[in-house]
TORKOL-4160 file (C-alpha; in steps of 0.2 Angstrom, whole numbers, padded with zeros to 4 digits, m for minus):
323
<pt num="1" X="m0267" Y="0171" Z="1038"/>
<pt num="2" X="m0254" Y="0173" Z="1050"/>
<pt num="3" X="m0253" Y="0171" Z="1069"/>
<pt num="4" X="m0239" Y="0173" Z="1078"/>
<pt num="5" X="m0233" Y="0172" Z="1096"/>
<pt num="6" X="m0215" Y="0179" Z="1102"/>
<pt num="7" X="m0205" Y="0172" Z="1118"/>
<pt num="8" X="m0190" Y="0178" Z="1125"/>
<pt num="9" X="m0181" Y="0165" Z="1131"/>
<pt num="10" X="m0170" Y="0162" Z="1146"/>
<pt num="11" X="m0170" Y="0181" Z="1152"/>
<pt num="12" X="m0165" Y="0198" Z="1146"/>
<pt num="13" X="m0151" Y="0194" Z="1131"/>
<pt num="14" X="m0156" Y="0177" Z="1129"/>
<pt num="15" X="m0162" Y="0170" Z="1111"/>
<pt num="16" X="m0179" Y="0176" Z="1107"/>
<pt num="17" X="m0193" Y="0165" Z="1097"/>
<pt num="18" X="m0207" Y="0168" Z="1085"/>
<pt num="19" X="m0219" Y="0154" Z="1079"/>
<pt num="20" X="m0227" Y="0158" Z="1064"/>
<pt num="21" X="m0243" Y="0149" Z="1058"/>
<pt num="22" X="m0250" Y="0150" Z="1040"/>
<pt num="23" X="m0265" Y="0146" Z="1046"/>
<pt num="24" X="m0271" Y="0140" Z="1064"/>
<pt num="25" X="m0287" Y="0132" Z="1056"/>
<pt num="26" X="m0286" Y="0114" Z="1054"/>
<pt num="27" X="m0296" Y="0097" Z="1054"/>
<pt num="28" X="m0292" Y="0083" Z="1060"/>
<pt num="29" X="m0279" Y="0073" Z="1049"/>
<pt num="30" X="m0275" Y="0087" Z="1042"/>
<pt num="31" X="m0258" Y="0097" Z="1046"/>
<pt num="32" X="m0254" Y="0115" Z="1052"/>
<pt num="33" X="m0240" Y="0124" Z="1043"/>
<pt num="34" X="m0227" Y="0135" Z="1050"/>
<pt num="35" X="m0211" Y="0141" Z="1054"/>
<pt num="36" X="m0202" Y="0142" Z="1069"/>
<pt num="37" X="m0191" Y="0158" Z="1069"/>
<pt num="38" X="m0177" Y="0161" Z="1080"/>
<pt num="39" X="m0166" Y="0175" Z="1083"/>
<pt num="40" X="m0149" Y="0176" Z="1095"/>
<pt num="41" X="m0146" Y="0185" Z="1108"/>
<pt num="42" X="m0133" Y="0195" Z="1114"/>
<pt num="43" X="m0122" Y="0181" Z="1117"/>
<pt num="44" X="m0120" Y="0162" Z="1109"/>
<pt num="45" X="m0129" Y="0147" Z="1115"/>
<pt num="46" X="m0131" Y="0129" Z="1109"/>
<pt num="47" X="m0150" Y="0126" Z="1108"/>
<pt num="48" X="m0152" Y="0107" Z="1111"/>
<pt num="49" X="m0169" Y="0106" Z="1105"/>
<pt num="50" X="m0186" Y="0112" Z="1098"/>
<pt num="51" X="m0201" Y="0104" Z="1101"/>
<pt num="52" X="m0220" Y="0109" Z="1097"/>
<pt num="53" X="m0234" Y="0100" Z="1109"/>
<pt num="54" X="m0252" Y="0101" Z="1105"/>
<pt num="55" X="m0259" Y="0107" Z="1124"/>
<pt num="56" X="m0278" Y="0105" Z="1129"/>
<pt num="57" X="m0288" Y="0105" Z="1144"/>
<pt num="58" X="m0295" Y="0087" Z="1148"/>
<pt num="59" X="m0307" Y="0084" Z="1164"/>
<pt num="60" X="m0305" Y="0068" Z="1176"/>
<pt num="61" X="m0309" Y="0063" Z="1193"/>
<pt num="62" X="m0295" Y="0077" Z="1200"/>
<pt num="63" X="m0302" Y="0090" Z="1191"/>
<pt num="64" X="m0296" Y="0099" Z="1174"/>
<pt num="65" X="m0277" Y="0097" Z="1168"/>
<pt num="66" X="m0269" Y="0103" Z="1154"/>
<pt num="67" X="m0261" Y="0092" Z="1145"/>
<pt num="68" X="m0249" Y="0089" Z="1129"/>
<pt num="69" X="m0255" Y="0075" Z="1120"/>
<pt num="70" X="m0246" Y="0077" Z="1102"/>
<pt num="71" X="m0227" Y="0081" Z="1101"/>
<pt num="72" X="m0215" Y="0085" Z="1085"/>
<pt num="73" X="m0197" Y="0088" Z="1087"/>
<pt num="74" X="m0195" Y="0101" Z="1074"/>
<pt num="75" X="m0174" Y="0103" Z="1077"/>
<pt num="76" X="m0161" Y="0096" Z="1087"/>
<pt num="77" X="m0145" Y="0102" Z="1095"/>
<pt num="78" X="m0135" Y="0116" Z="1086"/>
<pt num="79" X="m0125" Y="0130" Z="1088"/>
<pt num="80" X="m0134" Y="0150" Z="1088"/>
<pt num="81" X="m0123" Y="0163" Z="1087"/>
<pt num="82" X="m0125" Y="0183" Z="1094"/>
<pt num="83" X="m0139" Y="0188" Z="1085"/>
<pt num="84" X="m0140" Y="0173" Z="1069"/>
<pt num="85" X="m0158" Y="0172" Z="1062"/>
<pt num="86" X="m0163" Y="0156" Z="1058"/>
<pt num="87" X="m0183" Y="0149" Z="1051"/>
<pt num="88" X="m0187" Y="0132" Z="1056"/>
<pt num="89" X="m0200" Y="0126" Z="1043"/>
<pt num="90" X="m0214" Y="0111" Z="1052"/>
<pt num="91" X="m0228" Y="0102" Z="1044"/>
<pt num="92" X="m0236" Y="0097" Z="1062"/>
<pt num="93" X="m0251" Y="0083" Z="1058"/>
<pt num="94" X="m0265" Y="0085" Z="1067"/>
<pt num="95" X="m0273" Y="0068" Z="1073"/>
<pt num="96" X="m0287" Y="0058" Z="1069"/>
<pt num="97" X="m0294" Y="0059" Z="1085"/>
<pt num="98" X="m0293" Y="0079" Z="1088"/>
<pt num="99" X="m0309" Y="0086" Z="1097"/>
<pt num="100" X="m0319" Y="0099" Z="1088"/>
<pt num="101" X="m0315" Y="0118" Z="1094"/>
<pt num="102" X="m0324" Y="0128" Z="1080"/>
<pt num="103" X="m0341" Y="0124" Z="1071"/>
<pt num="104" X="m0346" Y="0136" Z="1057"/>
<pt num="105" X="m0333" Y="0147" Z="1062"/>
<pt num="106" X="m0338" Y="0149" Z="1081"/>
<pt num="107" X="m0331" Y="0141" Z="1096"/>
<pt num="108" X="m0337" Y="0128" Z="1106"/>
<pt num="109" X="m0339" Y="0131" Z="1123"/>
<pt num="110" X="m0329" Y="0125" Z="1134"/>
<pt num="111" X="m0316" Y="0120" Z="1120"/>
<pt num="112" X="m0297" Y="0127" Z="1120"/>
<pt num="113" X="m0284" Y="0119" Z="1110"/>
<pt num="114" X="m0265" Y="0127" Z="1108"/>
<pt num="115" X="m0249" Y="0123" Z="1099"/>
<pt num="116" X="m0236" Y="0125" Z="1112"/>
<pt num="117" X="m0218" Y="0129" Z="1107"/>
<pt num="118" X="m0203" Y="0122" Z="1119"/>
<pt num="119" X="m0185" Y="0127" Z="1120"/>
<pt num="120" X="m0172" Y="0119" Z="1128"/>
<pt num="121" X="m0156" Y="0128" Z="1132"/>
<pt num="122" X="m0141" Y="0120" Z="1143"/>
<pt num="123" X="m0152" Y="0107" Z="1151"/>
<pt num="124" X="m0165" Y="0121" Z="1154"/>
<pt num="125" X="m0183" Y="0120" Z="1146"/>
<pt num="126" X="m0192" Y="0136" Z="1141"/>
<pt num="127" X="m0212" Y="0130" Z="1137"/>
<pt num="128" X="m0215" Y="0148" Z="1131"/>
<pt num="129" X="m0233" Y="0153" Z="1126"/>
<pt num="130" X="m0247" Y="0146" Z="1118"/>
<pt num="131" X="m0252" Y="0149" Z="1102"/>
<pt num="132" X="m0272" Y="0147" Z="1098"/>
<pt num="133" X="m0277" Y="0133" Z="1086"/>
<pt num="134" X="m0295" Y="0130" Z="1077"/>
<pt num="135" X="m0300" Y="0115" Z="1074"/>
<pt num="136" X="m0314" Y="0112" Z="1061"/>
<pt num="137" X="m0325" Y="0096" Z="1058"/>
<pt num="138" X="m0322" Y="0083" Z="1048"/>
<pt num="139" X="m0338" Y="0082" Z="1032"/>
<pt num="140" X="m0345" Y="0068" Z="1040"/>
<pt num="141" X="m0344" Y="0077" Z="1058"/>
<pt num="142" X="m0350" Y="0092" Z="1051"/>
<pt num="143" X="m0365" Y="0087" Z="1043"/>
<pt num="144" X="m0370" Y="0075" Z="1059"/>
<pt num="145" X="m0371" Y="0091" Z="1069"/>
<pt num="146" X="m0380" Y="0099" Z="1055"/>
<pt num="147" X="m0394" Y="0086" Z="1056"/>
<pt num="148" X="m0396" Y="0087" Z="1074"/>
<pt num="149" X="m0398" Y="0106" Z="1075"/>
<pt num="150" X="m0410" Y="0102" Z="1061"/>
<pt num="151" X="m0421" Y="0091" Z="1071"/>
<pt num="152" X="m0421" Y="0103" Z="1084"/>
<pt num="153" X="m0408" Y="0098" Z="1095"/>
<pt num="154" X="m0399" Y="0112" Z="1106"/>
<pt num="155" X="m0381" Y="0112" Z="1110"/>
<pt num="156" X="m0377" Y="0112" Z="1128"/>
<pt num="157" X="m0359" Y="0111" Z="1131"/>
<pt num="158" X="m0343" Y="0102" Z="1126"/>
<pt num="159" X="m0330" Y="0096" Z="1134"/>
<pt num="160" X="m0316" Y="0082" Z="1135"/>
<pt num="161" X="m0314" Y="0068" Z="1147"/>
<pt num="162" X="m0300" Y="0056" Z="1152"/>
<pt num="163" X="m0304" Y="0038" Z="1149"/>
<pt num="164" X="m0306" Y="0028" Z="1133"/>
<pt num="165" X="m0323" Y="0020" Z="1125"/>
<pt num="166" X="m0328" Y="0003" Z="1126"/>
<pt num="167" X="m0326" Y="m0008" Z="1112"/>
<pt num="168" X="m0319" Y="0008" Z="1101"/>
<pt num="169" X="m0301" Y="0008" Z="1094"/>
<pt num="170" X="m0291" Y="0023" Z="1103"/>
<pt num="171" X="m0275" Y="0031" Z="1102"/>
<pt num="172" X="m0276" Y="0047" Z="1113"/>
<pt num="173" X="m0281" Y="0045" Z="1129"/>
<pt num="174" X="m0297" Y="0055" Z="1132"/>
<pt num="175" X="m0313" Y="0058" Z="1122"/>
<pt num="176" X="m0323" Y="0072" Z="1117"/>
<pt num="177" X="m0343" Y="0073" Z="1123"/>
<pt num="178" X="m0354" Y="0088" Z="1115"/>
<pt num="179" X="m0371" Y="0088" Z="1125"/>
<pt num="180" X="m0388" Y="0093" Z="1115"/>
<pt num="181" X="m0404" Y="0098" Z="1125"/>
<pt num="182" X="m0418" Y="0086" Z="1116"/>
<pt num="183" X="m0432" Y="0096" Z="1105"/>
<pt num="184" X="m0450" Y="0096" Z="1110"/>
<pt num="185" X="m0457" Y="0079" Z="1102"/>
<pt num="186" X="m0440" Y="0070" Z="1110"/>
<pt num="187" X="m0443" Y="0080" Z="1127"/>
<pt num="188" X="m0455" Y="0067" Z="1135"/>
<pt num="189" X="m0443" Y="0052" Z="1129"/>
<pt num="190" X="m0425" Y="0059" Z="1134"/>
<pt num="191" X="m0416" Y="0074" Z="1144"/>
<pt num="192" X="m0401" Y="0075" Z="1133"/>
<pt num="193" X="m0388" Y="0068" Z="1120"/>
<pt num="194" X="m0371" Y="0066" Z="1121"/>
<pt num="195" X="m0362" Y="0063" Z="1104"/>
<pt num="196" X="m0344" Y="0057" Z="1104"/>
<pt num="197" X="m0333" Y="0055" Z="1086"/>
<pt num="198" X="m0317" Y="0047" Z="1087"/>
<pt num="199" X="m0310" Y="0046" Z="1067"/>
<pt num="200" X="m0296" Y="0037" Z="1058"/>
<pt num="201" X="m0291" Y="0038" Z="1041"/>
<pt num="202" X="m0306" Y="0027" Z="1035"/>
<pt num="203" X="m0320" Y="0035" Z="1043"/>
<pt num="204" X="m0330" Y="0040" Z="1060"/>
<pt num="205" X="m0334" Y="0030" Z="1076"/>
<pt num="206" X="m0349" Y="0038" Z="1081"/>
<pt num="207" X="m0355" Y="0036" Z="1098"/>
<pt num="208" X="m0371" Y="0041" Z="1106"/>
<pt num="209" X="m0376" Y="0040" Z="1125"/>
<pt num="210" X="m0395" Y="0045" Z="1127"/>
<pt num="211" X="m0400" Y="0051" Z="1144"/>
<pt num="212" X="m0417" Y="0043" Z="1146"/>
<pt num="213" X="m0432" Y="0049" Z="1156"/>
<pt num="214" X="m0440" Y="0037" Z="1168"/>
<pt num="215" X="m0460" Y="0033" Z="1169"/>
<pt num="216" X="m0471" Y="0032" Z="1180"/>
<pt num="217" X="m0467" Y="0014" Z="1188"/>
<pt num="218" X="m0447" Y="0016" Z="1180"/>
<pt num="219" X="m0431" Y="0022" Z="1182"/>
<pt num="220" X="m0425" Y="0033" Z="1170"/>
<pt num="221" X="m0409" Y="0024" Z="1162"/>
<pt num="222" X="m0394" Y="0028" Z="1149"/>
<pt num="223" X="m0395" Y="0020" Z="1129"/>
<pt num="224" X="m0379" Y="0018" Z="1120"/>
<pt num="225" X="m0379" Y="0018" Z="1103"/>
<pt num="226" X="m0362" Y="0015" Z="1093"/>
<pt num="227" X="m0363" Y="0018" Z="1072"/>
<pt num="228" X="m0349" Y="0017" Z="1059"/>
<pt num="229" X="m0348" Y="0032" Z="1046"/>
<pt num="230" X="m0336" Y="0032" Z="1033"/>
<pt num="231" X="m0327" Y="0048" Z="1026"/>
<pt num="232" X="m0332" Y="0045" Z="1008"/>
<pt num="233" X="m0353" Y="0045" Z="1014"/>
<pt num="234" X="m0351" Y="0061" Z="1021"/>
<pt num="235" X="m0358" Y="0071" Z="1005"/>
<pt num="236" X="m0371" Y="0059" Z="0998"/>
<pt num="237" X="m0379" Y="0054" Z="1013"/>
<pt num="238" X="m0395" Y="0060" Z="1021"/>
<pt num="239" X="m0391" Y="0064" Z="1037"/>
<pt num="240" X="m0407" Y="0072" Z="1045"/>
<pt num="241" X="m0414" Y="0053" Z="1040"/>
<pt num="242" X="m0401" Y="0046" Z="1048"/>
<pt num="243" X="m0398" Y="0054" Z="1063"/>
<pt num="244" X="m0416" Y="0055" Z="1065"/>
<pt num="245" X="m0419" Y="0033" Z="1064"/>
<pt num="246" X="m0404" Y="0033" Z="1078"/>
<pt num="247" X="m0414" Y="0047" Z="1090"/>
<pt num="248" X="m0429" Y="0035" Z="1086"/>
<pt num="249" X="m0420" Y="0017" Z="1090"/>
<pt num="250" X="m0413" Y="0026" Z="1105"/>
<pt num="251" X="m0433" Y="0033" Z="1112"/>
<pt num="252" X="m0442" Y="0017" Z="1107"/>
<pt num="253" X="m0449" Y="0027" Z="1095"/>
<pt num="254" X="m0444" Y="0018" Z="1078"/>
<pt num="255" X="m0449" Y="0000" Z="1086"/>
<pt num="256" X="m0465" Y="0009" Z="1089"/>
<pt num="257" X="m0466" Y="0015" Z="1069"/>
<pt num="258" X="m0461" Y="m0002" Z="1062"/>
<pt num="259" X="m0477" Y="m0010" Z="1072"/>
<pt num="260" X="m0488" Y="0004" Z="1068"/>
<pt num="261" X="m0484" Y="m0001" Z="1049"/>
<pt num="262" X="m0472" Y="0014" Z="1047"/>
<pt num="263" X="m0456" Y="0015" Z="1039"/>
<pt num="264" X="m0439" Y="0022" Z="1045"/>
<pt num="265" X="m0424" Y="0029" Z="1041"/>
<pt num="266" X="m0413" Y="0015" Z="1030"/>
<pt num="267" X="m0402" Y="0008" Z="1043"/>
<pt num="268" X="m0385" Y="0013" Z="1041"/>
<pt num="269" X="m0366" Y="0010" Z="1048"/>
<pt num="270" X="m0356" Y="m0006" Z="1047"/>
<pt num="271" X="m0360" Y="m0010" Z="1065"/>
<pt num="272" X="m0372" Y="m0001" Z="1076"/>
<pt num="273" X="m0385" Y="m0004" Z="1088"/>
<pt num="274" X="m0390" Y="0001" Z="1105"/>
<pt num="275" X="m0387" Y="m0006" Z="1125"/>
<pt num="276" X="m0396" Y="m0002" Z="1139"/>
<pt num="277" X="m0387" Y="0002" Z="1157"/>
<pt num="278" X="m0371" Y="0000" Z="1162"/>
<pt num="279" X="m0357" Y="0011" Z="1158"/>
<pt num="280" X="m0352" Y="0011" Z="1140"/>
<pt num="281" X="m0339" Y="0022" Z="1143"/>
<pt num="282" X="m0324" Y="0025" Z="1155"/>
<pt num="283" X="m0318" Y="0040" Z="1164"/>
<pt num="284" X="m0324" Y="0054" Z="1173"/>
<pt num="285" X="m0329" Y="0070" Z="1172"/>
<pt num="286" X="m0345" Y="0083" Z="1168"/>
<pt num="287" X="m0348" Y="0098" Z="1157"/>
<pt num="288" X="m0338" Y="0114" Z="1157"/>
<pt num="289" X="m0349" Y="0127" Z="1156"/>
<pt num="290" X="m0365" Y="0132" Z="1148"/>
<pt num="291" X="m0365" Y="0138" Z="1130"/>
<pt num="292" X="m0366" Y="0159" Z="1130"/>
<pt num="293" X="m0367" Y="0165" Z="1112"/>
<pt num="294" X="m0379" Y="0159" Z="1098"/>
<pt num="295" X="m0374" Y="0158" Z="1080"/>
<pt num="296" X="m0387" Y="0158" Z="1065"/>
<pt num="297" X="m0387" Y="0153" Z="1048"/>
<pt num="298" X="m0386" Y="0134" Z="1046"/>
<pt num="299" X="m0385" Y="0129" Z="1062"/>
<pt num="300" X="m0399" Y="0133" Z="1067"/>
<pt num="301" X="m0404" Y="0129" Z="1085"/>
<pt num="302" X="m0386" Y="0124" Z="1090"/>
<pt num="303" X="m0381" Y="0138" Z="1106"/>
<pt num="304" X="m0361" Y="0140" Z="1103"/>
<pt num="305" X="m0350" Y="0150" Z="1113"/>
<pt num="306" X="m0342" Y="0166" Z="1106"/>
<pt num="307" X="m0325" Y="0168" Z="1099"/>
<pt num="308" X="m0311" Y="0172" Z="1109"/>
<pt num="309" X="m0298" Y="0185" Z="1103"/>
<pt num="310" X="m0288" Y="0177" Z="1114"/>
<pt num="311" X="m0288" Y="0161" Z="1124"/>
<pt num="312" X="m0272" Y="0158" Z="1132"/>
<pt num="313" X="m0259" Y="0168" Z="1142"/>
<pt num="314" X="m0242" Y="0165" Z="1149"/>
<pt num="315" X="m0245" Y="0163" Z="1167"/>
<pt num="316" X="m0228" Y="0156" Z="1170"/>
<pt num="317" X="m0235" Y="0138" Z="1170"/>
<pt num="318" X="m0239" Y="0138" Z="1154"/>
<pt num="319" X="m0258" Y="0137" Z="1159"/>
<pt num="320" X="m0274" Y="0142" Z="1150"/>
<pt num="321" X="m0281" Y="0160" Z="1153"/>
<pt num="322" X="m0299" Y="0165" Z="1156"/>
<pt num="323" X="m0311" Y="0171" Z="1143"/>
């Protein structure tokens, strides 16, 4: 597949550009492939730089911004003469820690991510446009998702926030919440989930925050849970058993089990556990929109939002565009 976006920089006659990407699907730790491709204008110019910036849309306590949080120079200064062609081959590495856009080939709502191409001429920059980017799941992501829409959990929303995670290495500096709607038997226990993954070459940080109902002579309260997954676990493991001991630790439920004389899930992760009140996290921020589209197949109840044909539009700042 190839995606393109063209910019014509620095006004009528100037050098044009055209990033090309093999391929705007990716995962995490993985890398996209391109080539920069630029043409000269009508007259020649020194091109001091080109840079590609991964762009995204991160909520905090001043509202959305969009912001570049990874950056690849991918030349530096050289000479382009009246109309030379030149293609500028990249291998630009996606982090560890990139949020989920796309799951089973549909987009989350609320989730935008774009490879951003800058040119800087004579001490000016031209940002030009955005071009769209998928990001796919990790196994081990994939199949956690899988197991919650397989116990009946509904995807609310998605969304990133600015602020880091108690207790949880970090190198970008906001994190990733997607929001489920509890199924029927989980209904009286909880209101939602919110399920956070921050990856590095070795595994999955899995972070869970449980929004707790209150009884009769209580508050309802937030439960924290906090599980290690690692990347070569992701095929053999059963998730729905899994997922569904941490949904049980979380209600109350499993402690309820093991008295009873029943048995649980296996516990799993190199350290987990869960914490009651309090703020596990840091930052600010709520959801960005309710889910519109449904998709079927294996993810069952999980409401995701429908592809864009296109995402993004050059407003002059560089800025999103509206769905």
């Amino acid at each position: 597949m190839v995606f393109k976006k063209m910019m014509r920089a620095f006004g009528v006659g100037g050098p044009t550009v055209d990033t090309v990407l093999a391929n705007p699907n990716t995962r995490p730790g993985l890398a996209l492939e391109g080539q920069v491709r630029i043409a000269g204008g009508d007259h020649d110019v020194t091109i001091e730089g080109i840079v590609l910036g991964l762009v995204t849309r991160v909520e905090s306590e001043h509202g959305d911004n969009l912001i570049e949080f990874h950056r690849l120079p991918v030349a530096g200064g050289f000479q382009l003469r009246k109309g030379e062609q030149r293609d500028l081959p990249f291998s630009f590495p996606m982090p560890w820690e990139t949020p989920i856009t796309d799951v089973y080939g549909q987009r989350l709502h609320g989730m935008t991510m774009g490879l951003r191409t800058e040119l800087a001429v004579a001490k000016a920059v031209d940002k030009g446009d955005l071009d769209h980017v998928s990001v796919h799941p990790l196994p081990a992501q994939e199949r956690i998702l899988d197991a919650f829409a397989r116990l009946g959990f509904r995807f609310k929303s998605a969304d990133l926030e600015h602020g880091a995670i108690y207790g949880v290495r970090m190198t970008l500096p906001f994190y990733q919440e997607i929001e489920f709607y509890p199924p029927p038997q989980y209904a009286g226990a909880i209101n939602e989930v919110e399920v956070t993954f921050i990856a590095d070459p070795q595994g999955v940080e899995v972070v869970l925050e449980f929004d707790k109902r209150g009884g009769f002579l209580s508050a309802g309260h937030d439960s924290y849970g906090r599980f290690r997954v690692s990347h070569t676990d992701a095929e053999t493991t059963d998730w729905t058993a899994v997922v569904e001991q941490w949904v049980s630790e979380a209600t109350g439920r499993y402690q309820g089990l093991r008295a009873a004389g029943g048995h649980g899930a296996p516990a799993y992760g190199g350290h987990g556990g869960y914490g009651h009140h309090g703020h596990y996290r840091r930052g600010h921020g709520g959801g960005m929109g309710m889910a519109a589209g449904v998709a079927g197949g294996v993810v069952g109840g999980m409401i995701l939002g429908e592809a864009m044909e296109e995402v993004f539009e050059d407003d002059g700042g560089g800025d999103f565009g509206e769905e």
